[in-house]
N, C-alpha and C positions, 0 to 999 in steps of 0.2 A: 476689790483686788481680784485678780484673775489666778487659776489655781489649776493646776494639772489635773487630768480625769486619776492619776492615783492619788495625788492630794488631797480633790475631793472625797474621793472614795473611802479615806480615811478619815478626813473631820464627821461626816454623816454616815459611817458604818454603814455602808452596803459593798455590795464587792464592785469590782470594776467593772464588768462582763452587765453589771446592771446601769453602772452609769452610762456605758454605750447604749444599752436599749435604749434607753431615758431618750438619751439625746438623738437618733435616729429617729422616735416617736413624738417627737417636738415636745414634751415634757419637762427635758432640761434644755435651757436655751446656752448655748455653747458659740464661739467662735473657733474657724480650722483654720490656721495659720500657715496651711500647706504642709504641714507635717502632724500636729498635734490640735486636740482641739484644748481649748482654753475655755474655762467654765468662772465666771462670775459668781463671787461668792457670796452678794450682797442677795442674791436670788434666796439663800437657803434661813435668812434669819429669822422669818415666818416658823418654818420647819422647826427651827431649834427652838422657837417661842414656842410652838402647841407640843412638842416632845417634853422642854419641862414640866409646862403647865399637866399634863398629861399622867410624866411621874408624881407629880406630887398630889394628885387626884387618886391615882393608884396608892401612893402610901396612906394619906388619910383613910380609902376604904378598907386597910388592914389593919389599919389604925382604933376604927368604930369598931365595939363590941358587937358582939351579934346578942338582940333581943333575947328575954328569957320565951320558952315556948309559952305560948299560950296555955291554959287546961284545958283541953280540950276533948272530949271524953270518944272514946269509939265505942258504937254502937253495934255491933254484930250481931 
């Protein structure tokens, strides 16, 4: 499905001013329709895969306890 650069810019949370870079720097692959560009949204389900897989990597390491310290003696 094809998707407006502000409609993108809202399913993947970045601003708009970024999706044009994107796509001037052949990053986001876009079609210009002579007015608008039109962005594929089948492009971004990679993205949304590693951004879950990502947060739930993030919650698990808040999730582990952090180890008791070692004894570890200083010597001065």
């Amino acid at each position: 499905m094809y998707k407006s650069i502000e409609a993108t810019a809202k399913d993947i949370g970045m601003p708009e001013y970024q999706i044009m870079k994107y796509i001037y720097e052949g990053r986001i692959k876009a079609v210009h329709d002579g007015e608008n560009f039109l962005i594929n949204s089948a492009q971004f389900d990679t993205y949304h895969e590693q951004l879950e897989r990502i947060k739930e990597e993030i919650e698990i390491w808040r999730n582990t306890p952090i180890p008791e310290d070692m004894d570890v003696k200083d010597e001065d």
